[in-house]
C-alpha positions as CSV (number, residue, x, y, z in Angstrom):
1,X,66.9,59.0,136.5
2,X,66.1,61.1,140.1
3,X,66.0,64.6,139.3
4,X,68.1,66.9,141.3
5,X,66.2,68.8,144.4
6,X,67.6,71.9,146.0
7,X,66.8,73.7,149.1
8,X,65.6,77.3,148.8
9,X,64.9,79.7,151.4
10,X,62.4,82.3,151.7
11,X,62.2,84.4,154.8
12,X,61.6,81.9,157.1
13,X,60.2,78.7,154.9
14,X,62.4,75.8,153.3
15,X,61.4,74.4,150.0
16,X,62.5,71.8,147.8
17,X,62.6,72.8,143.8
18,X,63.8,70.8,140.7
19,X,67.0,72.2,139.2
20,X,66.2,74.3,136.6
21,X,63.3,75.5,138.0
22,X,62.8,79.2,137.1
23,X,63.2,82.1,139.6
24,X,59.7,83.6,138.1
25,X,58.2,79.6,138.7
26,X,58.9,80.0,142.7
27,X,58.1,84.2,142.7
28,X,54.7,83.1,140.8
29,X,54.1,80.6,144.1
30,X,54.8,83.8,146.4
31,X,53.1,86.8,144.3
32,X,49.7,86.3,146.7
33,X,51.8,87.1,149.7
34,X,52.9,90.6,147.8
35,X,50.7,93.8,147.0
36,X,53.1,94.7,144.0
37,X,54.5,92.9,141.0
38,X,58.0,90.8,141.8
39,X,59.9,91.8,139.3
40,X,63.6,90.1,140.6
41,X,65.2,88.1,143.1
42,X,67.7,88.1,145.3
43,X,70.2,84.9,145.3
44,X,72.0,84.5,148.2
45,X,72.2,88.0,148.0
46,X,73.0,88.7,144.6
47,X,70.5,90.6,142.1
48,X,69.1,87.7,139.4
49,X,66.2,88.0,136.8
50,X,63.3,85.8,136.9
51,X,64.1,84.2,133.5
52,X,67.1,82.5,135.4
53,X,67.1,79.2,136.9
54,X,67.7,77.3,140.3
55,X,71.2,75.9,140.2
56,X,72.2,75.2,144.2
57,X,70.4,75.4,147.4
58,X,70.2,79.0,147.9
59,X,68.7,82.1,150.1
60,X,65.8,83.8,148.0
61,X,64.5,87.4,148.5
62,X,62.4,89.2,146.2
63,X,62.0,92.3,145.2
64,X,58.9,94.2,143.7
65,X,58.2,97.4,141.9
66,X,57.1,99.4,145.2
67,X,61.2,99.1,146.0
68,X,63.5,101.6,144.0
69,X,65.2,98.9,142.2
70,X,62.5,97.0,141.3
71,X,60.5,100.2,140.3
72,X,63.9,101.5,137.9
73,X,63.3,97.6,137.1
74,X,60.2,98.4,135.7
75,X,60.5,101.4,134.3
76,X,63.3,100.7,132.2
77,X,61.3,97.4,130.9
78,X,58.1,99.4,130.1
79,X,60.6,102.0,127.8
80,X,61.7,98.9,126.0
81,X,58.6,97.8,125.7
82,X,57.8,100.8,124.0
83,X,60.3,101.0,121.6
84,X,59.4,97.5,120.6
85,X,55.6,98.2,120.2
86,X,56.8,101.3,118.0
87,X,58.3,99.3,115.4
88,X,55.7,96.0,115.7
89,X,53.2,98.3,114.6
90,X,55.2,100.8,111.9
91,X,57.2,98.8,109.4
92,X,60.5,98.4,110.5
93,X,62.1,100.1,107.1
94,X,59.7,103.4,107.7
95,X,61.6,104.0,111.2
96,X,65.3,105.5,111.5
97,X,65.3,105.8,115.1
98,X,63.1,106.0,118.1
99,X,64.6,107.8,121.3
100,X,63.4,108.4,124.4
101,X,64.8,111.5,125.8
102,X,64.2,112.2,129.2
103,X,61.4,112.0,131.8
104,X,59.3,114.6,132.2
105,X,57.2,114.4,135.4
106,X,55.5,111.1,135.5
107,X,55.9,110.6,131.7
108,X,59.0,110.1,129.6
109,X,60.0,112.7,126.5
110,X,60.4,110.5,123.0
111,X,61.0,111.1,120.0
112,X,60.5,109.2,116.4
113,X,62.5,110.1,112.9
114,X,61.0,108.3,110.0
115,X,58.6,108.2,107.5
116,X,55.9,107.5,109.3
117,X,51.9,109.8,110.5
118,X,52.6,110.4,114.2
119,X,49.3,110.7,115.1
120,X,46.6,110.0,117.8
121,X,45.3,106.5,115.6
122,X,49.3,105.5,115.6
123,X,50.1,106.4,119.5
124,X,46.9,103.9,120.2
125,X,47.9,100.8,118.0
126,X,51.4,101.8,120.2
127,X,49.3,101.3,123.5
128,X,47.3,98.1,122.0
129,X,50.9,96.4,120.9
130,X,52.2,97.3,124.2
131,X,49.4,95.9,126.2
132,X,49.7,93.1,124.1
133,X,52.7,92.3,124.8
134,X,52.6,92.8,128.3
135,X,49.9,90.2,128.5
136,X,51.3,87.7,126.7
137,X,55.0,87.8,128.0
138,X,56.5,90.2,125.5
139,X,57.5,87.6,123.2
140,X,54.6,87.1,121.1
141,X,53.2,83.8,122.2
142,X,49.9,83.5,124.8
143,X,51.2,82.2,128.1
């Protein structure tokens, strides 16, 4: 069966992709062209995550984190990610809530209720879960 092509434009370049081809697929083609990190695209005009696929011929734009929504992008992504390291590396039981608060300067305000040791050993398995993480997708699995 012939697999269904569609036309994407990028700046000034036509290219053929499968349907279902991710938006991350084609940004992962373009990233040498880009100092920063594409974080989203632009369809036709119209803000998409990468995890979303190609479903018509389309105009593509990306955005990276050195452009204020792709930075807030970001930024929100990292605090999730943060949250998420918390309770990888406490048991999920010992936690009652994690909050972040505010941002204070460059760095964000949080706060943890629960029986857990906040300490200096805890806030580094915290950095090691989120680096984790971050290198293998966020989702657990080596990519």
């Amino acid at each position: 069966m012939e697999k269904k092509m569609y036309s994407v434009q990028i700046g000034d370049e036509i290219r053929q992709y499968e349907a279902g081809t991710t938006y991350r697929q084609i940004a992962a083609e373009h990233q040498k062209d880009y100092e920063d990190d594409i974080v989203l695209v632009f369809i036709n005009d119209r803000l998409q995550e990468l995890h979303k696929t190609l479903e018509g011929d389309c105009v593509m734009r990306f955005e990276t984190t050195s452009g204020p929504i792709g930075h807030k992008t970001y930024k929100r992504s990292m605090s999730l990610m943060l949250v998420k390291a918390v309770y990888d590396v406490a048991n999920h039981d010992d936690i009652d809530k994690v909050r972040i608060h505010y941002s204070v300067s460059k760095g964000y305000y949080c706060t943890i209720e629960g029986n857990i040791r906040l300490d200096q050993e805890f806030l580094e398995h915290v950095e090691a879960r989120m680096r984790e993480n971050a290198r293998d997708g966020g989702d657990g699995y080596a990519h």
